[in-house]
C-alpha positions as CSV (number, residue, x, y, z in Angstrom):
1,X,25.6,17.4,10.8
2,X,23.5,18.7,8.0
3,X,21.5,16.2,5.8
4,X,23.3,17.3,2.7
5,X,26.8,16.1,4.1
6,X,25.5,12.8,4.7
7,X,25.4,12.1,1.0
8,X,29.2,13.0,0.9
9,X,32.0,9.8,2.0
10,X,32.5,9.6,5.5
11,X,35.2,7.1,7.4
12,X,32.1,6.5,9.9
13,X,30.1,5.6,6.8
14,X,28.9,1.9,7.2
15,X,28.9,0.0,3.7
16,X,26.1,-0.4,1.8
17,X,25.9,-4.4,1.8
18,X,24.8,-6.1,-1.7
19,X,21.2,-7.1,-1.9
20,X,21.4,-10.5,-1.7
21,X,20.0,-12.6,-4.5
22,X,17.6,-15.2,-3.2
23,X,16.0,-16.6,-6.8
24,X,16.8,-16.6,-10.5
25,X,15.5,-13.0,-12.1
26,X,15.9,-9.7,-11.3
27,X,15.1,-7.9,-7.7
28,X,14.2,-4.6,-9.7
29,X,16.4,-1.8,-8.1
30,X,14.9,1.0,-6.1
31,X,15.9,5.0,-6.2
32,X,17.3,5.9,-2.6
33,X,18.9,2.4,-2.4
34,X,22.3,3.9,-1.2
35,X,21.0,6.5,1.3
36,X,22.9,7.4,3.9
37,X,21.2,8.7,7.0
38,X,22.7,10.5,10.4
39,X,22.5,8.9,13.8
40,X,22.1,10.1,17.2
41,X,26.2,9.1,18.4
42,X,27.3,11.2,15.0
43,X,27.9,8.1,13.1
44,X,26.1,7.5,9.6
45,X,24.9,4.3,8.1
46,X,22.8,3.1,5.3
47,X,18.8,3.1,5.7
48,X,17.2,-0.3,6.7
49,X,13.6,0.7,5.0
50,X,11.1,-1.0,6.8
51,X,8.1,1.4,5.9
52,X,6.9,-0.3,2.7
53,X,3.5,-0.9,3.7
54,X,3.3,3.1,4.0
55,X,5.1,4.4,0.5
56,X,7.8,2.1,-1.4
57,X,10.0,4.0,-3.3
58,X,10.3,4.8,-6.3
59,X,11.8,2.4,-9.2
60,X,14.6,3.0,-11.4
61,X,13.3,1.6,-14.1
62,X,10.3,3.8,-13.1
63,X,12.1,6.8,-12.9
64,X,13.3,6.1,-16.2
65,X,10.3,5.8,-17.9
66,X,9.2,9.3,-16.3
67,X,12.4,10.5,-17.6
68,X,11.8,9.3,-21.0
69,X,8.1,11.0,-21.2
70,X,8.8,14.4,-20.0
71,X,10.4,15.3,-23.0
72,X,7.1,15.4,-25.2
73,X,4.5,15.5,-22.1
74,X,1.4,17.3,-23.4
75,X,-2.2,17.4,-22.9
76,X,-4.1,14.1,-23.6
77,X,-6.9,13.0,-26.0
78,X,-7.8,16.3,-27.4
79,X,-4.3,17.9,-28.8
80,X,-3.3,17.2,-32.5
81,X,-0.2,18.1,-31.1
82,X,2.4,15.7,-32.3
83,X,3.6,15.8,-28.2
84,X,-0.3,15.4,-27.6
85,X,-0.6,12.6,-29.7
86,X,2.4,10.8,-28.4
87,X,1.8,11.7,-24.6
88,X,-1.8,10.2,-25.1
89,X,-0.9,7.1,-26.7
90,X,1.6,6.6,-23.5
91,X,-1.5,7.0,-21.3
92,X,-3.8,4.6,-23.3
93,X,-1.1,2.1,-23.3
94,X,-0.6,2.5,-19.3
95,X,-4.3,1.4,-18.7
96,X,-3.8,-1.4,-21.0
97,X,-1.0,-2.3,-18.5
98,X,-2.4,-2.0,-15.7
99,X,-5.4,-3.7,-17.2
100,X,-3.1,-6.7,-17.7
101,X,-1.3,-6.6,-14.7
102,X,-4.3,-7.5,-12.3
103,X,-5.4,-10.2,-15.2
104,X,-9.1,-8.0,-16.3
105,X,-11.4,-9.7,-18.2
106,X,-11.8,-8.1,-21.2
107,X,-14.7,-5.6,-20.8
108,X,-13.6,-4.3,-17.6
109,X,-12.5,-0.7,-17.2
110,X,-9.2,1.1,-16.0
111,X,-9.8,4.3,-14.0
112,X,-6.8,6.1,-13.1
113,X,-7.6,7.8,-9.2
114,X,-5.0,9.7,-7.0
115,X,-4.3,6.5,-4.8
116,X,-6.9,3.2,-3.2
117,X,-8.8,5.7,-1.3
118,X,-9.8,7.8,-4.3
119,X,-10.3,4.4,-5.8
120,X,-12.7,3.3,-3.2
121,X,-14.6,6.6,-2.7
122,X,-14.7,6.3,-6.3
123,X,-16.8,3.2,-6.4
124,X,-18.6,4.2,-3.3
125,X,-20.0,7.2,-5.6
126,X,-21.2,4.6,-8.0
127,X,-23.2,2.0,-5.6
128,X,-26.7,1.9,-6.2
129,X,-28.8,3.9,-3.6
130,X,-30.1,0.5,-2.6
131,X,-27.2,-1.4,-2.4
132,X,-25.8,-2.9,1.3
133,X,-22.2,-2.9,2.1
134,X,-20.7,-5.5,3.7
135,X,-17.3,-4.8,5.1
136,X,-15.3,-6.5,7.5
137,X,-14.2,-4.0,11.1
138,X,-10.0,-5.1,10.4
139,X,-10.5,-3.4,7.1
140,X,-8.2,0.0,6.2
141,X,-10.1,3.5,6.8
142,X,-9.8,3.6,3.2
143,X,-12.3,0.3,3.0
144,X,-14.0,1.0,5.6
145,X,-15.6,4.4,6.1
146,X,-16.9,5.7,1.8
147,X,-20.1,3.6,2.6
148,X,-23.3,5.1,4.2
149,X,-23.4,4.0,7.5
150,X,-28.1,3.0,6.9
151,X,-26.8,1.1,4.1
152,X,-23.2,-0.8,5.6
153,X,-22.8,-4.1,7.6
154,X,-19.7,-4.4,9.7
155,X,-18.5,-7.5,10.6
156,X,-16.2,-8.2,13.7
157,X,-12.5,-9.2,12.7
158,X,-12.8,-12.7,12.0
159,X,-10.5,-15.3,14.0
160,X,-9.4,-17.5,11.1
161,X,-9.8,-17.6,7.1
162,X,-12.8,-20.4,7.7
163,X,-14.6,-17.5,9.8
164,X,-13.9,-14.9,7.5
165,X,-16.0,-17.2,4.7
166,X,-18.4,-18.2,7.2
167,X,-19.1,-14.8,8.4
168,X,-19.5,-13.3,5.2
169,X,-21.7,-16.2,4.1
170,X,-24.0,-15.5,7.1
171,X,-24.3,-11.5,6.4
172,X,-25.6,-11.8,2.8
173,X,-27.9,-14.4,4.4
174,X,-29.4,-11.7,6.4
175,X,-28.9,-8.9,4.1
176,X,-31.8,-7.1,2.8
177,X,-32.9,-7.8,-0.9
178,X,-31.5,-5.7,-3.4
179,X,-27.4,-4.9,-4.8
180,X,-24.9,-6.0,-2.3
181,X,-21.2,-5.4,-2.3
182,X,-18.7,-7.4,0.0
183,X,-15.6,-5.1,0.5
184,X,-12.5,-7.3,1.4
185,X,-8.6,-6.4,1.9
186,X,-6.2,-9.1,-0.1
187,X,-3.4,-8.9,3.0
188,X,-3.9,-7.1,5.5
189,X,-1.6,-2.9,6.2
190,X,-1.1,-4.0,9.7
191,X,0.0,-7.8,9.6
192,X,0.5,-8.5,6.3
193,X,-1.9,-11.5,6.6
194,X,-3.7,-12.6,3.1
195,X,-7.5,-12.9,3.4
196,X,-9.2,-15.9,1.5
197,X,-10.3,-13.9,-1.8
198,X,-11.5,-16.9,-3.8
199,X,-13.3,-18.3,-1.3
200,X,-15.2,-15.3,0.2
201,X,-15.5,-14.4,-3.8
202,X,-17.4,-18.2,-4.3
203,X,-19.7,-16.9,-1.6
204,X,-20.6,-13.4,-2.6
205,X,-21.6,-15.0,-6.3
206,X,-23.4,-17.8,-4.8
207,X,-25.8,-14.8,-3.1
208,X,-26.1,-13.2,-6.2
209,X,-23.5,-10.0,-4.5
210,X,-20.6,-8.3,-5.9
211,X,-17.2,-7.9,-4.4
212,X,-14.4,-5.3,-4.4
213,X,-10.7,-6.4,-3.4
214,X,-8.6,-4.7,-2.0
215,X,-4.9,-4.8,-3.1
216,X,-3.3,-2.1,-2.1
217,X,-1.3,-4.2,0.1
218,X,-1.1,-7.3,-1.9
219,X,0.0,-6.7,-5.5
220,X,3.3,-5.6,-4.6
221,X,3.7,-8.8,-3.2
222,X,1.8,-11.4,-4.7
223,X,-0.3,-11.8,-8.5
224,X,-3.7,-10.0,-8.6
225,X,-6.1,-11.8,-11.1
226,X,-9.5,-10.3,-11.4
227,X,-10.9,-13.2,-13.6
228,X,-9.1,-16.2,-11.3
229,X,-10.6,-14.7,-8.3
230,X,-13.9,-14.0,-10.0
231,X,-14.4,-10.1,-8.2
232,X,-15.8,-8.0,-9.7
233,X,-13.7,-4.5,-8.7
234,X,-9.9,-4.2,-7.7
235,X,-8.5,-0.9,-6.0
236,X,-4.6,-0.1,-5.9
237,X,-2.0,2.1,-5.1
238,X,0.9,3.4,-7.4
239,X,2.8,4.9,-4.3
240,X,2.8,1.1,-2.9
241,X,4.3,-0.5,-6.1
242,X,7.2,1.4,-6.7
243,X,5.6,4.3,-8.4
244,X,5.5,7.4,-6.2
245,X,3.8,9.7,-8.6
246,X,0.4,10.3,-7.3
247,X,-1.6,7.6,-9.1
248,X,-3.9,4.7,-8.2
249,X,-6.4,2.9,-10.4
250,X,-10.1,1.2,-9.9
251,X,-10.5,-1.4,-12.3
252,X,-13.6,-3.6,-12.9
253,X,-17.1,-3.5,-14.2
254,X,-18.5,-0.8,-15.7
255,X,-22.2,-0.8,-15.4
256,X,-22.3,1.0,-11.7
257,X,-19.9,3.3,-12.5
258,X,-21.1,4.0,-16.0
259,X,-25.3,5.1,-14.5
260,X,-23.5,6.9,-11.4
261,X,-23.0,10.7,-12.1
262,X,-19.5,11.9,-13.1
263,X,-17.5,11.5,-10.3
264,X,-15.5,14.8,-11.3
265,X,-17.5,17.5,-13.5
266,X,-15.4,18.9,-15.9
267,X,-14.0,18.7,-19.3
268,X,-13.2,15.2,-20.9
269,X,-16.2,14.1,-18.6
270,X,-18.3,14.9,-21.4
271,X,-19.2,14.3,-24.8
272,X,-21.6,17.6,-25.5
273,X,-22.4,20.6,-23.3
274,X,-25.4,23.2,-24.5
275,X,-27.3,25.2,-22.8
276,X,-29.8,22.7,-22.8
277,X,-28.1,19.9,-21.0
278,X,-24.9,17.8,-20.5
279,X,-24.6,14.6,-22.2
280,X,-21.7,12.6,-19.9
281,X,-19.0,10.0,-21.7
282,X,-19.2,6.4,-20.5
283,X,-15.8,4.0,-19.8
284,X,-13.1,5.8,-17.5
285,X,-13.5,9.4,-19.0
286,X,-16.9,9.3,-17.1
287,X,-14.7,9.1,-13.8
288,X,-11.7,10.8,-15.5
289,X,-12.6,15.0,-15.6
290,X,-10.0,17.5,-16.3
291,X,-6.4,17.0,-17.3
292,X,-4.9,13.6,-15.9
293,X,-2.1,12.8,-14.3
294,X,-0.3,11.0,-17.2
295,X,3.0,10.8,-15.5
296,X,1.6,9.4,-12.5
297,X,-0.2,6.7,-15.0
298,X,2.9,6.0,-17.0
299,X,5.1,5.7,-13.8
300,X,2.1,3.4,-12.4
301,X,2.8,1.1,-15.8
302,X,6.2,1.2,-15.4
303,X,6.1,-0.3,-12.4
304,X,3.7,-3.0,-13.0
305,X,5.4,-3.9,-16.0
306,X,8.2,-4.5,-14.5
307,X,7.1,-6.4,-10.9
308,X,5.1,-8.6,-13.3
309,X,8.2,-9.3,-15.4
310,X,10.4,-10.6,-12.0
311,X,7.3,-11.6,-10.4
312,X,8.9,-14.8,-9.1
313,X,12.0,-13.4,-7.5
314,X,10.5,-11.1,-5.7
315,X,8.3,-13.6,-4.2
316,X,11.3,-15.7,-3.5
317,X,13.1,-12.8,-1.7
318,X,10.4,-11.7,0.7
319,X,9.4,-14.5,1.5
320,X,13.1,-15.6,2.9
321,X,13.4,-12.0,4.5
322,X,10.2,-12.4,6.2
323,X,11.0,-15.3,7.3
324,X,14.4,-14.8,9.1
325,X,12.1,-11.6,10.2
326,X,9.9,-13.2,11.7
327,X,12.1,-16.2,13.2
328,X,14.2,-13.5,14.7
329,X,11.4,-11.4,16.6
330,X,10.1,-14.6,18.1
331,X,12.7,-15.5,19.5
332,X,13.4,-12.5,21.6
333,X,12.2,-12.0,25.3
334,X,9.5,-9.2,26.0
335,X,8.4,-9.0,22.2
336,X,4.6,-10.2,21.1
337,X,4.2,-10.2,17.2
338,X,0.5,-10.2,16.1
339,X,-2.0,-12.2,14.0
340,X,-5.3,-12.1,13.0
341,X,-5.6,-15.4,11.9
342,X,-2.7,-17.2,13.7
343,X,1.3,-17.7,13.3
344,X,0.8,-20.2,10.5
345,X,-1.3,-18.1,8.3
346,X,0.1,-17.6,4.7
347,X,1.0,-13.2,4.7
348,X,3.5,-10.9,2.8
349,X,6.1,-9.3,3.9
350,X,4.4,-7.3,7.0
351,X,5.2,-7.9,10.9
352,X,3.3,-6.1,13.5
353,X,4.7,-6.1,17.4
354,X,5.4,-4.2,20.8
355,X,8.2,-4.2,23.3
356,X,7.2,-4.9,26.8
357,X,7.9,-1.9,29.1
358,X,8.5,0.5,25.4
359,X,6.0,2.4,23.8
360,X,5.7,1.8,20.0
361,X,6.4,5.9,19.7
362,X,9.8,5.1,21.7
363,X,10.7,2.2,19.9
364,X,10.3,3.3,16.5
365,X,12.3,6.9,17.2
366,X,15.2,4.7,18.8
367,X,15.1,2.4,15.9
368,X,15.6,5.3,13.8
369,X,18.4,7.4,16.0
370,X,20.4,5.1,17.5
371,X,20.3,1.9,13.9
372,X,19.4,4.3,11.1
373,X,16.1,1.8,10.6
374,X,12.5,3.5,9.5
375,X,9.3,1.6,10.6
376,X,6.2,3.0,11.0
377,X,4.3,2.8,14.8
378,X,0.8,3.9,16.1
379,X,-2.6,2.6,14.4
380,X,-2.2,2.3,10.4
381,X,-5.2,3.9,9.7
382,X,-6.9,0.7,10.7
383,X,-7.8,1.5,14.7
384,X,-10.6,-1.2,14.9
385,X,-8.2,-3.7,14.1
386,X,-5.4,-2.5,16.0
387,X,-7.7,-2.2,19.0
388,X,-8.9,-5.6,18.9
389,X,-5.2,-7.2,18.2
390,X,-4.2,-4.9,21.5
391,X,-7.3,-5.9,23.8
392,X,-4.8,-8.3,25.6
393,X,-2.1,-5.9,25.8
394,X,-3.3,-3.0,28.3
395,X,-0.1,-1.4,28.5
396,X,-0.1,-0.7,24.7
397,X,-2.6,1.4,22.4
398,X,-0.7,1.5,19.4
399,X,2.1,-0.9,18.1
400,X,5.0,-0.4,15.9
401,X,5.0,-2.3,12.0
402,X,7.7,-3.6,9.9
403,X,7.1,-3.6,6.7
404,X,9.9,-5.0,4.2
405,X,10.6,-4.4,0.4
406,X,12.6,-4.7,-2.4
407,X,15.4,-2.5,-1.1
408,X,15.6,-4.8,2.1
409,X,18.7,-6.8,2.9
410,X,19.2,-9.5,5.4
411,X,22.1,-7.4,6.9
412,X,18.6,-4.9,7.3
413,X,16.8,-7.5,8.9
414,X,19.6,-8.6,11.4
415,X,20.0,-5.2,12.2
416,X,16.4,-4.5,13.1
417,X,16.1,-8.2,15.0
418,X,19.3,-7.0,16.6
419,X,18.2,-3.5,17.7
420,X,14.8,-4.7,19.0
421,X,16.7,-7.4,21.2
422,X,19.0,-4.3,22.5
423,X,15.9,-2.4,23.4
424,X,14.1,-5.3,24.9
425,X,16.5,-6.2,27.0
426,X,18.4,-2.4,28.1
427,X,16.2,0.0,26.6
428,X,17.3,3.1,24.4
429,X,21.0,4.4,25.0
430,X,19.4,7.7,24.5
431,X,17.1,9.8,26.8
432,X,14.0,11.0,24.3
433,X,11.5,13.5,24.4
434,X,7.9,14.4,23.2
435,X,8.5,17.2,20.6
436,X,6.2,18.7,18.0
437,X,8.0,16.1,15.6
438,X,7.5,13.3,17.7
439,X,9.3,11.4,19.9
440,X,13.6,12.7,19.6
441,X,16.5,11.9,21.8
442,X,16.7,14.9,24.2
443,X,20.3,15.9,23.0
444,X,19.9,15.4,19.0
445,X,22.8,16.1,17.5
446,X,21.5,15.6,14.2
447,X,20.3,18.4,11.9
448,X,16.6,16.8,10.6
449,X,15.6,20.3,8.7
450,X,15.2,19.2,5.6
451,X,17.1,21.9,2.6
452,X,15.1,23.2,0.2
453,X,15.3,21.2,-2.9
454,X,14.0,23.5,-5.1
């Protein structure tokens, strides 16, 4: 079977159920919703995405938005262009949003990045030389390696939110005099729990220390409010809200960033050039050399715009998918979920867990041949954390995570509680082998080569 013929009707073609409606509003719809995928027994059946916490897809409303600015995209800032002037008040108006969206006080600063790693790396250029880091181990790689190792404190993953405070409180205690950023995650990639922002904020102020949050994980899920929380930088992702087009965003105080050196050199950067000297632009142009990616930014708006307009039902709905998740995995013999700070602790829509006698490569290719579902297994670029969730668990190194989204359904959910039960209890129906593609059933009928598009 060839990938293109599973977009064509088939009688073995299960139906794509309605997403159910769990609150008053809108679930915003999502591009891909009725893909059909091939399975190992040459059936086809919708796609149960449960990779969220890697890339959501794309919008429609999004993908509208892109489709209404191609038309007239042009250079930015410095065309007279009528396109130029049109494309660059789109871009303007997209850091106002974003600006918005995460509730900035009124002098901080929208950088547009490539995603939260740029983001952080970003503000890592613009520390002070003196400045300590403090950073907890569970953070993402993302967080956790852009700061000089003379300069960084790492703190153990913490057991509970009260530890997380305490521990925090007791590092810029001992820190060395001088700047000091805290670096923080708002829910964790690998179990979607929510750290305690306000409260580990309260304590960086009261020791005189910034703090950067980040949201990657979090503001698809839940309000980001820079002023509320009192921190002082927020990083995100565009790719993780719905807006696939290569963007991200720093956003925050400017006086770091504006004495640090460009973080690009290039045009836009600056606001003369002889052959005397450079004199560099301050605000995000500083950050922001050569030619942006304005569709990525007006994609990234689009997005924001619209999660922050249905902000409530999408609450509503994960938070009743996760549940049933959740209640459903526990319940099944041989399954362990995982926590950092315990079963009760408040998280979005995120659920980490193994399969006694399975690896987490095995489960996640079965999940995918044999139910048409996509999760994501191995570290999550956060191997500290992973390891010291896993220290009890000898038999496993790496775990598999479900990660649900806007597209999810509870017929999704029920499948994947219902396919992990299956391979708990009786294993894959498929023999699977090691390939240079991963783990695949030994006799794959399916054709996986993906056609060229272009």
């Amino acid at each position: 079977m060839s990938i293109l013929s599973i977009l064509e009707p088939a009688s073995t073609t299960t139906p794509r159920p309605t997403v159910t409606r769990l609150a008053t509003g809108t679930i915003p719809a999502t591009v891909g919703s009725d893909l059909l995928v091939p399975l190992a027994d040459g059936r086809v059946t919708d796609y149960a995405n449960f990779d969220h916490g890697a890339s959501a897809p794309c919008l429609e409303s999004v993908r509208a938005s892109v489709e209404a600015a191609l038309p007239s995209y042009a250079s930015v800032h410095r065309g007279n262009g009528y396109a130029s002037r049109i494309t660059t008040q789109w871009y303007e108006r997209a850091r106002n949003e974003v600006h918005t969206f995460v509730g900035a006080r009124e002098d901080d600063q929208v950088i547009f990045t490539r995603q939260t790693t740029d983001a952080l790396n970003l503000l890592a250029h613009g520390v002070p030389a003196d400045a300590t880091v403090i950073v907890f181990e569970s953070e993402h790689h993302a967080a956790l390696l852009p700061w000089p190792a003379e300069r960084t404190i790492r703190l153990a993953a913490p057991t509970s939110t009260a530890s997380a405070v305490a521990n925090v409180a007791d590092a810029l205690r001992n820190a060395p005099e001088g700047p000091r950023l805290v670096v923080v995650t708002g829910a964790s990639n690998v179990t979607g729990e929510i750290f305690p922002i306000a409260e580990i904020a309260a304590v960086a102020k009261a020791h005189g220390a910034r703090i950067c949050l980040d949201a990657a994980q979090l503001a698809p899920h839940r309000p980001v409010d820079i002023a509320e929380l009192e921190v002082d930088w927020v990083v995100l992702s565009g790719h993780k809200l719905y807006a696939p087009y290569g963007t991200g965003a720093l956003i925050g105080r400017a006086d770091w960033l504006d004495a640090a050196d460009p973080y690009l050199y290039g045009g836009g950067a600056t606001t003369a050039v002889t052959s005397e000297g450079v004199t560099w632009a301050t605000g995000p142009a500083r950050h922001e050399g050569g030619s942006p990616n304005v569709i990525g930014a007006i994609a990234l708006a689009s997005a924001c715009a619209a999660i922050s307009k249905n902000r409530d039902a999408i609450e509503q709905h994960e938070r009743s998918l996760l549940a049933r998740l959740r209640t459903g995995l526990a319940q099944l013999p041989g399954v362990t979920t995982y926590s950092i700070f315990g079963e009760d602790a408040d998280r979005v829509g995120t659920v980490c867990f193994t399969v006694k006698g399975l690896s987490s490569t095995l489960v996640s290719a079965a999940l995918s041949a044999e139910y048409g579902i996509g999760v994501r297994d191995g570290k999550f670029c956060a191997h500290p954390l992973v390891g010291h969730l896993l220290a009890d668990s000898p038999e496993h190194g790496t775990a598999v995570r479900a990660s649900l989204g806007l597209g999810t359904t509870r017929e999704h959910v029920d499948r994947l509680v219902n396919a992990v039960r299956t391979l708990a209890s009786s294993g894959p129906r498929s023999e699977y082998e090691d390939t240079a593609h991963g783990c695949q059933p030994t006799d794959d009928p399916r054709d996986l080569k993906a056609p060229r598009i272009w």
